[in-house]
PASE-954451 format. One line per 8 residues: number of its first residue (from 1); their letters; for each residue x negated, y negated, z negated of C-alpha. Coordinates in pm, whole numbers, m for minus. Layout:
BEGIN
NUM> a> X Y Z ~ ...
! end
This chain:
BEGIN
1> xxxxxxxx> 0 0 0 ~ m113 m322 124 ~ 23 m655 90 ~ 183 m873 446 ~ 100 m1163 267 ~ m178 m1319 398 ~ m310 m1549 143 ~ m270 m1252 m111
9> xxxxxxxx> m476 m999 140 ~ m719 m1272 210 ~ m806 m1327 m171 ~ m855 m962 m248 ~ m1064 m943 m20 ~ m1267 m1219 m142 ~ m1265 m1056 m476 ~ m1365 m734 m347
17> xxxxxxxx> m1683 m917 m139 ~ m1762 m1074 m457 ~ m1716 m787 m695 ~ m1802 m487 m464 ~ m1587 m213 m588 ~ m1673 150 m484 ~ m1246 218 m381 ~ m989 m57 m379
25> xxxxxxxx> m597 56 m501 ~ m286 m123 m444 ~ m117 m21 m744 ~ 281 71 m666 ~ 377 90 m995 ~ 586 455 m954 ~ 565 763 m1217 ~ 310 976 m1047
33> xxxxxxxx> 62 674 m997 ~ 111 606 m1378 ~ 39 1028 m1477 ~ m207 1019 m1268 ~ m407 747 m1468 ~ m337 901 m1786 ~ m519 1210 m1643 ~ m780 1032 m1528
41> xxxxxxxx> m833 872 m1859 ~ m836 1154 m2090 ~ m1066 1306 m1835 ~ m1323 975 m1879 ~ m1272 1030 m2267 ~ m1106 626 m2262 ~ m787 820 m2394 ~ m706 1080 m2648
49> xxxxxxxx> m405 1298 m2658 ~ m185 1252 m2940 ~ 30 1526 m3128 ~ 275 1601 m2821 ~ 524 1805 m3092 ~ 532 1518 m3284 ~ 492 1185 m3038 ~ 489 1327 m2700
57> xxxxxxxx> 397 1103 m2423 ~ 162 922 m2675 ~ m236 879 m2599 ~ m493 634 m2837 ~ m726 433 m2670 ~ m1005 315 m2900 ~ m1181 m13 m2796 ~ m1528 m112 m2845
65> xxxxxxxx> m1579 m217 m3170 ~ m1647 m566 m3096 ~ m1379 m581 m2900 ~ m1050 m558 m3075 ~ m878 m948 m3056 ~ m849 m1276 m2869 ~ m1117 m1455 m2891 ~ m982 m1838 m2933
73> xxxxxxxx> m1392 m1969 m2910 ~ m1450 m1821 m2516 ~ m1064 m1930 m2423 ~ m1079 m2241 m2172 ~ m824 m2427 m1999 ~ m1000 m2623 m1733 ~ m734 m2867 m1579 ~ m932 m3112 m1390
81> xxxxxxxx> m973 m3405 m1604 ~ m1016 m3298 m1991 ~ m788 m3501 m2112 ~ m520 m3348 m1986 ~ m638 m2970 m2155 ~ m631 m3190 m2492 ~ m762 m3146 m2860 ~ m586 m2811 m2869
89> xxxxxxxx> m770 m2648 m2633 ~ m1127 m2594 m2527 ~ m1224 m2769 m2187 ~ m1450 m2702 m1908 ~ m1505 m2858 m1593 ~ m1313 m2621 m1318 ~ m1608 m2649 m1091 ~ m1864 m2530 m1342
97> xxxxxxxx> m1634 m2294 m1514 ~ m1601 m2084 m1157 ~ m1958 m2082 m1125 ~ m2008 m1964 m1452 ~ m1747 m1683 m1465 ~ m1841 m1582 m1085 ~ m2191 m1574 m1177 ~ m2056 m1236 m1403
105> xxxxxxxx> m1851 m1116 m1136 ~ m2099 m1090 m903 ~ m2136 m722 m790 ~ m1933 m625 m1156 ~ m1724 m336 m1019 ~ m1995 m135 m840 ~ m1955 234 m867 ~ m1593 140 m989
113> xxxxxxxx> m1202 112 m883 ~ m1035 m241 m811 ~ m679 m240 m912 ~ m471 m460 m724 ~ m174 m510 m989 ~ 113 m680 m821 ~ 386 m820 m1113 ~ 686 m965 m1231
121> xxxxxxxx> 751 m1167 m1573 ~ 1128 m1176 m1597 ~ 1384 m929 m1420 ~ 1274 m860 m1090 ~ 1569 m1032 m948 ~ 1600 m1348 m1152 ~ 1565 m1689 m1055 ~ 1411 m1773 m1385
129> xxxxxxxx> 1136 m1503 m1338 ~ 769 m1561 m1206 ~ 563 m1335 m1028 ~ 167 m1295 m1036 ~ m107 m1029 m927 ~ m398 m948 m1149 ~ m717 m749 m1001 ~ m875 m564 m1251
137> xxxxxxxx> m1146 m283 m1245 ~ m996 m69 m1650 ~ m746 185 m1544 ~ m627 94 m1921 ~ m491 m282 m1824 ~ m307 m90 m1501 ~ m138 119 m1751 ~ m50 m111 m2012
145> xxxxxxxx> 59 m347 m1718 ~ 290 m75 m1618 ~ 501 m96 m1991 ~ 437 m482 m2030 ~ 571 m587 m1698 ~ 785 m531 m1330 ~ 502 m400 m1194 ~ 412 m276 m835
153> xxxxxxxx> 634 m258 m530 ~ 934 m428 m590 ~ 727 m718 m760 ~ 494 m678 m434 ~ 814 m721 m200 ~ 905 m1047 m412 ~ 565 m1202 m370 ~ 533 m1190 m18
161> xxxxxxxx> 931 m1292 12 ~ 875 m1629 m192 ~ 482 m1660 m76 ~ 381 m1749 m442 ~ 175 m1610 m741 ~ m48 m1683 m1025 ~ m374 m1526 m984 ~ m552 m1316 m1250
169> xxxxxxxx> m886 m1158 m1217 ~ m1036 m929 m1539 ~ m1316 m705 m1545 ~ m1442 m536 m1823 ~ m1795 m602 m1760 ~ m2059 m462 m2015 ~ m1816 m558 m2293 ~ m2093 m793 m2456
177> xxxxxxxx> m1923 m1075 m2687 ~ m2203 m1297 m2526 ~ m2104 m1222 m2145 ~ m1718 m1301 m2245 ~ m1486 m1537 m2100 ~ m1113 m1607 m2060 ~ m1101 m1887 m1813 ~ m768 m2084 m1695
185> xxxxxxxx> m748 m2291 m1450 ~ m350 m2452 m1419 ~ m356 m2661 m1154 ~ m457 m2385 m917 ~ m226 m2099 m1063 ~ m550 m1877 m1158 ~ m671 m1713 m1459 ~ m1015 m1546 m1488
193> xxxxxxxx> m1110 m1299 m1770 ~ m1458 m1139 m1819 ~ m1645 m897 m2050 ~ m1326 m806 m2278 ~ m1047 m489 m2260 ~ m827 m614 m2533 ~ m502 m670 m2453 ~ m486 m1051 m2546
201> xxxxxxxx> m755 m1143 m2272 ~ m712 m820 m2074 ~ m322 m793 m1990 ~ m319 m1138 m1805 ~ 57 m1106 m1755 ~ 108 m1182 m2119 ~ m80 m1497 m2302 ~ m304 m1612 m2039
209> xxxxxxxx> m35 m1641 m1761 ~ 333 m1598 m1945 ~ 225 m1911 m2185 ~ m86 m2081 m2117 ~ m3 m2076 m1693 ~ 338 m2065 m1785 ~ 377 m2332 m2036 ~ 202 m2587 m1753
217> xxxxxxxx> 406 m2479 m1494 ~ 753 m2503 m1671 ~ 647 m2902 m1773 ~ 627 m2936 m1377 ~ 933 m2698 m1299 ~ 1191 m2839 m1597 ~ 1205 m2569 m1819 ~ 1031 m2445 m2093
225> xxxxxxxx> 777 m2110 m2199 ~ 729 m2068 m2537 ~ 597 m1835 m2789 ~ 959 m1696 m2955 ~ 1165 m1403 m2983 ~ 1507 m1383 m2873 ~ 1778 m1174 m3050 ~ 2138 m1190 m3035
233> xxxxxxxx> 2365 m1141 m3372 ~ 2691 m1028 m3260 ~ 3007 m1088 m3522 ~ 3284 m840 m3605 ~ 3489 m1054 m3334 ~ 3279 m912 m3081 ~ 3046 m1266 m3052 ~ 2735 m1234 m2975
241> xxxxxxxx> 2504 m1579 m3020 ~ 2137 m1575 m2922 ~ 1874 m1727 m3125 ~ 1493 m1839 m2998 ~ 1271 m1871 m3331 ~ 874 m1912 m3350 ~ 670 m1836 m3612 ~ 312 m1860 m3661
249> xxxxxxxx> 110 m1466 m3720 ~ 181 m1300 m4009 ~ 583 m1439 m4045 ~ 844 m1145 m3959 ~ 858 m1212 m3585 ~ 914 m882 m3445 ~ 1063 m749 m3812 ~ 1318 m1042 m3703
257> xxxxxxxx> 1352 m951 m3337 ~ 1459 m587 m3451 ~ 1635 m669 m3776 ~ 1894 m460 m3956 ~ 2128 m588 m4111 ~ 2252 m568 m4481 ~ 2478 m248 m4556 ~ 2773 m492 m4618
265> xxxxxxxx> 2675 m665 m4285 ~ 2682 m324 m4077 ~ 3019 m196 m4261 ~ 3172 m516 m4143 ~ 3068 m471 m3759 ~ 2760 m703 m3763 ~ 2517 m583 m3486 ~ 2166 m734 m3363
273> xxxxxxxx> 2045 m718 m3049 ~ 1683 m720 m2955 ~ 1537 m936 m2614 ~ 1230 m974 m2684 ~ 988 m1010 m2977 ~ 720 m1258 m2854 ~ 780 m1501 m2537 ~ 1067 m1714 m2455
281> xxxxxxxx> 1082 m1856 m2071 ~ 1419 m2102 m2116 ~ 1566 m2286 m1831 ~ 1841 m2546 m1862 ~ 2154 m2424 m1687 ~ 2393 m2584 m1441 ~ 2633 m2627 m1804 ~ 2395 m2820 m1972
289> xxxxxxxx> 2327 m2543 m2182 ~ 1916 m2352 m2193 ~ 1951 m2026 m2116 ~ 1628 m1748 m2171 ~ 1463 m1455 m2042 ~ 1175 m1225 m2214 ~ 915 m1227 m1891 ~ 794 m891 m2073
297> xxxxxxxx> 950 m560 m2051 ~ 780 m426 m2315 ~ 621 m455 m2641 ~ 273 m508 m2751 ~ 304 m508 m3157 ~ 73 m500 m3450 ~ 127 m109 m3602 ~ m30 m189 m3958
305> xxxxxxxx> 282 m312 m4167 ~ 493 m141 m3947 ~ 695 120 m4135 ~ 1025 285 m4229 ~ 1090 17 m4492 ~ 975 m289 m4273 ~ 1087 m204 m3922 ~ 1253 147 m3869
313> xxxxxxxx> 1364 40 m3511 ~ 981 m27 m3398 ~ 872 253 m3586 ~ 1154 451 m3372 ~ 1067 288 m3069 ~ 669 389 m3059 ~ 810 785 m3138 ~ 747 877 m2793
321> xxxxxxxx> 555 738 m2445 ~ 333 482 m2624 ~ m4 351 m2611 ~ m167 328 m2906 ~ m504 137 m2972 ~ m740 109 m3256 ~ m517 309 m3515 ~ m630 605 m3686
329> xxxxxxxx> m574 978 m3651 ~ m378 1242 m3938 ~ m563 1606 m3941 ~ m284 1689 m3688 ~ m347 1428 m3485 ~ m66 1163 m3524 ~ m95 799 m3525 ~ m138 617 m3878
337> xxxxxxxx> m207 322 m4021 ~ m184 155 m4373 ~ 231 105 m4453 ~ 256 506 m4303 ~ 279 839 m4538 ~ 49 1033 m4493 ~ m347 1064 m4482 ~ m598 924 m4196
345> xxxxxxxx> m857 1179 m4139 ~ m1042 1020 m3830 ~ m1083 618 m3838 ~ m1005 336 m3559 ~ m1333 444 m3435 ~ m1344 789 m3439 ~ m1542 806 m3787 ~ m1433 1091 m4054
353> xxxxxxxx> m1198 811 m4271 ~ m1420 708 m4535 ~ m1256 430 m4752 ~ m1608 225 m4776 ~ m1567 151 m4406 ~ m1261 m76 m4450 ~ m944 m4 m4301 ~ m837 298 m4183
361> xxxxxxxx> m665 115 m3866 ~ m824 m181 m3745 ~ m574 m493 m3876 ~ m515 m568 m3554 ~ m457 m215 m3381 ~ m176 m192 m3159 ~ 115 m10 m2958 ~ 221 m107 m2640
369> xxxxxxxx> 588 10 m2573 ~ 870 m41 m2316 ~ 1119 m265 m2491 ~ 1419 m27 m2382 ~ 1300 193 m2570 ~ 1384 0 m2911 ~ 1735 109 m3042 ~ 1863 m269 m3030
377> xxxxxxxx> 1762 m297 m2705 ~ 2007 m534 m2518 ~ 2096 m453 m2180 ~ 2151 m851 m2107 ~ 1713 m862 m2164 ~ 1805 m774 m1775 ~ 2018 m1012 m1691 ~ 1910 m1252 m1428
385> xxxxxxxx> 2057 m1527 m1565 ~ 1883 m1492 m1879 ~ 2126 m1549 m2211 ~ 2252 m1880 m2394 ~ 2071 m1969 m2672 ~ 2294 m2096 m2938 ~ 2033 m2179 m3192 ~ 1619 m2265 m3188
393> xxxxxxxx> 1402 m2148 m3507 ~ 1096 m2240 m3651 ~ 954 m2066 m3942 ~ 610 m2069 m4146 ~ 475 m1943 m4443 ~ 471 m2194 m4724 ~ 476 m2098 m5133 ~ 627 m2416 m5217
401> xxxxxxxx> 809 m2724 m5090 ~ 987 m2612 m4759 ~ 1339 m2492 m4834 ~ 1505 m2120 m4722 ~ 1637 m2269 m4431 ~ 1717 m2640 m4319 ~ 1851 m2738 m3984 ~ 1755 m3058 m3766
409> xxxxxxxx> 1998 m3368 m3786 ~ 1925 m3375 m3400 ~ 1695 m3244 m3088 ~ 1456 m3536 m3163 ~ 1416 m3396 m3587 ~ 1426 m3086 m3456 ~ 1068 m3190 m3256 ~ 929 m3278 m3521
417> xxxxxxxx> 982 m3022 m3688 ~ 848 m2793 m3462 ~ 528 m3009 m3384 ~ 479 m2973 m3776 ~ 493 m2644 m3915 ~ 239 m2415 m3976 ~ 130 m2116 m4274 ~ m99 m2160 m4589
425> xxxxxxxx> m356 m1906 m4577 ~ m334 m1626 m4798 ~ m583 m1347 m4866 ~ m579 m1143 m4585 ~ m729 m1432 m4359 ~ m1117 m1545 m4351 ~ m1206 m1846 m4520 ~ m1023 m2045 m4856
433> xxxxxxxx> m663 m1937 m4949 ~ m360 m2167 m4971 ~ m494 m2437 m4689 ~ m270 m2561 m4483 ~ m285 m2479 m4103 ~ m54 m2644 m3852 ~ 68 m2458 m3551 ~ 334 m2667 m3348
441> xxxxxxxx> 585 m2455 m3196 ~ 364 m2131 m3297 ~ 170 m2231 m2948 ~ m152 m2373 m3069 ~ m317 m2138 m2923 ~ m129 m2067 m2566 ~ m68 m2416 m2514 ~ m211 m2503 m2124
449> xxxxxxxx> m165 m2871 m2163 ~ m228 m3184 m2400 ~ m9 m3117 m2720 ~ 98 m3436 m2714 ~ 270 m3413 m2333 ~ 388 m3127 m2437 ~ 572 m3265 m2731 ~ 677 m3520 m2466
457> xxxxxxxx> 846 m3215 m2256 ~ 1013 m3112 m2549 ~ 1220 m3449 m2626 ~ 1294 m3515 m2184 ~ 1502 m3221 m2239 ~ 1740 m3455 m2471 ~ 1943 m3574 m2169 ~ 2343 m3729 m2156
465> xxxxxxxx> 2522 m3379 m2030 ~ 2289 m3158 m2216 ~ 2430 m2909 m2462 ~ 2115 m2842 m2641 ~ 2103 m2597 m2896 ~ 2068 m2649 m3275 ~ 1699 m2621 m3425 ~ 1632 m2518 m3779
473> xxxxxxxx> 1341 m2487 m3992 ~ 1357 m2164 m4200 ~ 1056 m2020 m4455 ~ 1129 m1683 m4562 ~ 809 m1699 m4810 ~ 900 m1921 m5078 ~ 764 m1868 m5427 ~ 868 m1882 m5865
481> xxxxxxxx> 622 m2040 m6068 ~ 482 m1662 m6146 ~ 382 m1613 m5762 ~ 664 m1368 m5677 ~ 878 m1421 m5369 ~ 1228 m1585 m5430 ~ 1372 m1433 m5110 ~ 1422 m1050 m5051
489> xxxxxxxx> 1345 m1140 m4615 ~ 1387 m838 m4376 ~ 1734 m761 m4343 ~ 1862 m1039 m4554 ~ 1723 m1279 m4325 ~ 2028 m1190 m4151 ~ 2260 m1424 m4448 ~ 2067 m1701 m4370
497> xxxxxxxx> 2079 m1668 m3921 ~ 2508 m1610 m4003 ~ 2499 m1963 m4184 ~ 2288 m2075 m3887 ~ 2596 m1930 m3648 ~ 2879 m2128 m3849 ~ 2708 m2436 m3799 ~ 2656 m2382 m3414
505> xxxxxxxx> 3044 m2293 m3445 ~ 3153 m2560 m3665 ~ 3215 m2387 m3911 ~ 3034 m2404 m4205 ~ 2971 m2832 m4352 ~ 2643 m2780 m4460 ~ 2470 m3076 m4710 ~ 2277 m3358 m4599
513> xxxxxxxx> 1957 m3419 m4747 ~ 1642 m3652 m4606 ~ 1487 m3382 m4471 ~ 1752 m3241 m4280 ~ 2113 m3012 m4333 ~ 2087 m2693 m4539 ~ 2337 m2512 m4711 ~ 2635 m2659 m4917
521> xxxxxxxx> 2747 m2456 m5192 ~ 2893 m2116 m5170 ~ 2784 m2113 m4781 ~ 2520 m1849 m4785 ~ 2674 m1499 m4823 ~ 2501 m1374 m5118 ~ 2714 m1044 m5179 ~ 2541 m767 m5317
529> xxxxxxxx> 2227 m992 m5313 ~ 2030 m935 m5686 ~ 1979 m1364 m5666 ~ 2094 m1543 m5984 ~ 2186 m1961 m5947 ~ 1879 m2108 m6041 ~ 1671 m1907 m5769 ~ 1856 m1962 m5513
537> xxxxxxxx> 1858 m2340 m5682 ~ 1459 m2283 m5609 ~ 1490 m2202 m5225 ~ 1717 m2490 m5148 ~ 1565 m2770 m5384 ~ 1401 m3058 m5205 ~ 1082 m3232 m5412 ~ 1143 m3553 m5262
545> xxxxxxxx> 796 m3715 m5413 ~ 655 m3368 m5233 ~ 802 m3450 m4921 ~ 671 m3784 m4929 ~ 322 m3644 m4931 ~ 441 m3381 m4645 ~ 561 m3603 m4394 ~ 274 m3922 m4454
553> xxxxxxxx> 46 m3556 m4324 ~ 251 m3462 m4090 ~ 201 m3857 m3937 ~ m152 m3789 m4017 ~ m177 m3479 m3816 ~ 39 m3604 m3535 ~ m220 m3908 m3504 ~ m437 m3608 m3334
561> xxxxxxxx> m274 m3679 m3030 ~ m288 m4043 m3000 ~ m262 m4183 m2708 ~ m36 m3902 m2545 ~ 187 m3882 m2829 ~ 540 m4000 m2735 ~ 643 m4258 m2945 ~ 984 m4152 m2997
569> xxxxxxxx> 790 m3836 m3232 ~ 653 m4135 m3418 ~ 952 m4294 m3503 ~ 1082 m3986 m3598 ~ 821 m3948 m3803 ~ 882 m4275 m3985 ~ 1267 m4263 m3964 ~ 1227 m3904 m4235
577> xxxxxxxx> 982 m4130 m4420 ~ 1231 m4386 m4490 ~ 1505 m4155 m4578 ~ 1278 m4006 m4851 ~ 1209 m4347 m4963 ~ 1593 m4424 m4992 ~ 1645 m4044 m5146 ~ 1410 m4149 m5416
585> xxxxxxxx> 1560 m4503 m5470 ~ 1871 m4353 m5510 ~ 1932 m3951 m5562 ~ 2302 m3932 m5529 ~ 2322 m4029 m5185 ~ 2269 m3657 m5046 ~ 2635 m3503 m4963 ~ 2805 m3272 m4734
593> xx> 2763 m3367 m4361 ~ 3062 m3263 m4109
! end
C-alpha cells in the first residue's frame, strides 16, 4: 500500500533518502498486519508474553531504563519568532532545530524497517477530526498506534481525499538521553522525535500532535484542543449531560472519566459514560453550543494506583488485548504493580523483585488499551458530531483554601480560573513538598503557543449567540487540621458533578460568594455519606484574608505573560480582588444567587 497523494509519497521518500531504511511498510492498519508485529516482537525479545489463561492477548514491553517518561527539558516548539512559543515552552530557531534533529537522522534506520503510519484523531468520518502520518522505524509505536488511533487505510483514504496532514517523524535512535529530541514545529504541521520509545515522545498522535500541533491549529481553525476528559452522567430521566474537566497529574482524571457511582446513585438509575480520559478537541456548533470529540480511541493510563478499589472499570478494561510497559511480573506471569494483590517476582526491568531496588513497577509504567473496551464505554465517543458539553471542570490538588467545588460567575471567571490552578507538591514528587505549582488549563506542558494568546483564545469564544457551557473549579483533596482528607473522592465525586448538572439545568440556587457560586445549603446529596456539618462546613468555607493572598499571586503569576496577556484576564483578576475586599468590609453580603 502506497499513498496517491503526492506530497505525502514525495516526503517519504525524502525521509527514506535521509534515513536509509533496509524495507519501507505502508502500514494498513488490519488484524493480520497487527499479529504479525506481535510475532515479530516476541521473536526480537522487545515483547514478552503474558499469562494467556489469565490476560490473554496481553504482551509487556520493557523500555530502556532511561527511558520511561516525557522529557519536558529536550521538548521544543519552534514557531518562527520565539515570542510566539512563549515562557511556557522551550524555543529554538526552526532552521537550526532541523539541522540539529536531521543531523541524528541521518542514515538512523539502516539495517531497519520504516513504518509509514497513516492516522486519524477523531472518528474517521467526523468533521471535527484531524488526520496525520507518522514514520517511525519501532514496530512498538506501530502497535501502540494501532489501539491509540484510526489507523491505516481508511485514515490513508481520508488524507489523500482532503490533501492534508500533520507530519511526525520518530526514530528510536541509540536511545541515549544525550542524542534526544522532541522537536515541533506549528507553523509547518510537523513534529520530529529522536532517540526516545516512550510513549509521550514516541506515539506522536497523542501529546506532540493531538495538543501541542493541535492546540495551535484550533487558535487558527476556531475551536479548541485541550488536555480533559469527557464523560457523560446520565439521570434516572434518561439525561445524559457531558462534562470536559482538567486536572493537573496525580488528580483522579481517568478514576473520574470511569467513575462509579454511589450504591444509592446506581439503585436510582444514575449511569456514567466514559469518552475519553485525557484530550478534549471542542468545536463550537452551528447552536452556539461547543460540542467534543476524544481524537484517541484508546487509552494510555498509568497502572500503579490502578486497582479494584480505585478504578474497577480500567482494571476490567486492561483484562485482555493490552500492552503493558514497565510493570512487573507475578511467578505466573501476570501484570502487577503496587495497589494489586499479589506478589511481583520479576521487576520493571526484568530483575528478581528485590525491595532495595525501588518500586516494583516503574511509577510511571503503563497500559495502552482500546477505549471500547472500558465497560462505560459510550458509543456517542463515535459520533461525528462529537457530544454537547454541558459543563467545563478544573480541578487541582490543594490541602487548604480552595473549596469542594465552586462554579464561575461567567466564561470570563471561569478563565481565570483555569489560567490559575495548579497542585501543591506532595511526597511522591522530587524536590520540597507543599509548593505551589501552577498549571493553566492542565496544558503547561502541551501548550504550542504563547500562554498568554492562548488565554486570549479562550475568552474570543465569549461571543453574543454563544451558549457556552458552565466552568467550575472543584478540589477533591482538601484537608482537617490533622492532615486527613475531608472528602471520601472516587465515586462520591459523583454528588458534587449532580450539583454541577442542576445548575446547568436551573435547578439548584447555589450561594454567591467573592470567589464564585458553590453550594447553598442542603444542595449536595449527602445520603449515606459518613460527613458530619462542620466538615462539610470545612470544604465549602471561604478564608477571605486567604483568598486575598491567592488572587494578589494569581495577578503575580499572570504578570508572566505580560505583554500578550489580554487585558480583559486582568480585570478579571482585579474585579475578584475587589469583591474580597468588599467580602471582608462587610461579611453578610454573600447570599443565594438565582
Amino acid at each position: 500500500m502506497a499513498s496517491k497523494l503526492e506530497a505525502l509519497g514525495r516526503w517519504v521518500d525524502d525521509v527514506a533518502a535521509l534515513t536509509r531504511p533496509a524495507r519501507v511498510h505502508w502500514c494498513d492498519g488490519s488484524d493480520g498486519e497487527y499479529q504479525g508485529l506481535l510475532q515479530q516482537m516476541l521473536h526480537d525479545g522487545d515483547l514478552i508474553e503474558l499469562n494467556q489463561q489469565t490476560h490473554p492477548g496481553c504482551y509487556l514491553h520493557r523500555s530502556d531504563p532511561a527511558d520511561v517518561a516525557r522529557v519536558e527539558h529536550l521538548t521544543f516548539v519552534c514557531h518562527p519568532q520565539q515570542h510566539d512559543s512563549g515562557p511556557n515552552n522551550h524555543w529554538m530557531a526552526p532552521a537550526e532545530a532541523h539541522a540539529k534533529i536531521d543531523a541524528l537522522f541521518d542514515g538512523c534506520m539502516a539495517g531497519r524497517t520504516l513504518y509509514v503510519i497513516p492516522y486519524c484523531m477523531g472518528p474517521i468520518d467526523s468533521p471535527l477530526a484531524r488526520c496525520g502520518v507518522e514514520i517511525t522505524d519501532s514496530p512498538y509505536v506501530v502497535a501502540n498506534m494501532r489501539i491509540m488511533t484510526r489507523m491505516g487505510a481508511a485514515a490513508l483514504a481520508r488524507i489523500e481525499r482532503e490533501g492534508t496532514f500533520v507530519k511526525g517523524l520518530h526514530s528510536t535512535g541509540e536511545l541515549d538521553p544525550e542524542r534526544r529530541f522532541i522537536m515541533h514545529f506549528p507553523a509547518e504541521r510537523t513534529i520530529k522525535s529522536y532517540g526516545s520509545g516512550y510513549g509521550g515522545n514516541a506515539l506522536l498522535g497523542k501529546k506532540c500532535h493531538a495538543l501541542r500541533i493541535a492546540s495551535d491549529q484550533a487558535r487558527h481553525e476556531g475551536w479548541l484542543a485541550e488536555h480533559m476528559l469527557i464523560v457523560g452522567i446520565e439521570n434516572p430521566a434518561g439525561e445524559t449531560h457531558y462534562i470536559a474537566a482538567a486536572f493537573p497529574s496525580a488528580c483522579g482524571k481517568t478514576n473520574l472519566a470511569m467513575l462509579i457511582p454511589p450504591e444509592g446513585y446506581r439503585r436510582d438509575g444514575w449511569k456514567v459514560w466514559t469518552v475519553g480520559d485525557d484530550i478534549c478537541w471542542m468545536h463550537p456548533g452551528n447552536d452556539g453550543q461547543l460540542y467534543a470529540i476524544n481524537p484517541e480511541a484508546g487509552f494510555f493510563g498509568v497502572a500503579p494506583g490502578t486497582s479494584g478499589s480505585t478504578n474497577p472499570n480500567a482494571l476490567e478494561s486492561i483484562s485482555h488485548d493490552t500492552i503493558f510497559t514497565n510493570v512487573a511480573v507475578t511467578a505466573d506471569n501476570q501484570p502487577w504493580w503496587e495497589g494489586l494483590p499479589g506478589t511481583p517476582a520479576t521487576d520493571w526491568q526484568g530483575r528478581p523483585y528485590d525491595p532495595a531496588n525501588g518500586p516494583a513497577a516503574h511509577p510511571n509504567s503503563r497500559f495502552t488499551v482500546r477505549a471500547r473496551q472500558c465497560p462505560t464505554w459510550s458509543p456517542q465517543a463515535e459520533a461525528p458530531q462529537g457530544v454537547p458539553i454541558s459543563a467545563i471542570v478544573f480541578g487541582g490538588r490543594r490541602p487548604a483554601l480552595l473549596p469542594l467545588v465552586m462554579e464561575a460567575r461567567d466564561w470570563s471567571h471561569g478563565v481565570l480560573m483555569g489560567a490559575a490552578m495548579g497542585s501543591e507538591t506532595t511526597a511522591a514528587a522530587t524536590g520540597a513538598v507543599g509548593v505551589l505549582r501552577r498549571d493553566s488549563m492542565a496544558m503547561k506542558p502541551f501548550c504550542g503557543y504563547h500562554y498568554g494568546d492562548y488565554f486570549a483564545h479562550w475568552l474570543s469564544f465569549d461571543q453574543p449567540a454563544a451558549k457556552l457551557p458552565k466552568i467550575f473549579h472543584v478540589n477533591w483533596f482538601r484537608k482537617d487540621p490533622s492532615g486527613a482528607f475531608l472528602w471520601p473522592g472516587f465515586g462520591d465525586n459523583m454528588r458534587v458533578l449532580e450539583w454541577m448538572i442542576e445548575r446547568v439545568t436551573g435547578r439548584a440556587r447555589g450561594r454567591q460568594t467573592a470567589i464564585g457560586i458553590l453550594p447553598a445549603t442542603g444542595e449536595l446529596k449527602l445520603e449515606g455519606l459518613a460527613l458530619d456539618q462542620h466538615q462539610l462546613d470545612q470544604l465549602l468555607a471561604v478564608n477571605v484574608a486567604g483568598w486575598q493572598a491567592e488572587i494578589a499571586a494569581i495577578g503575580e503569576y499572570l504578570e508572566s505573560f505580560t505583554p500578550r496577556l489580554p487585558e480583559r484576564l486582568h480585570q478579571e483578576q482585579r474585579r475578584v480582588a475587589e469583591a474580597l475586599a468588599s467580602t471582608a468590609s462587610s461579611p453578610q453580603r454573600e447570599a443565594a444567587t438565582p
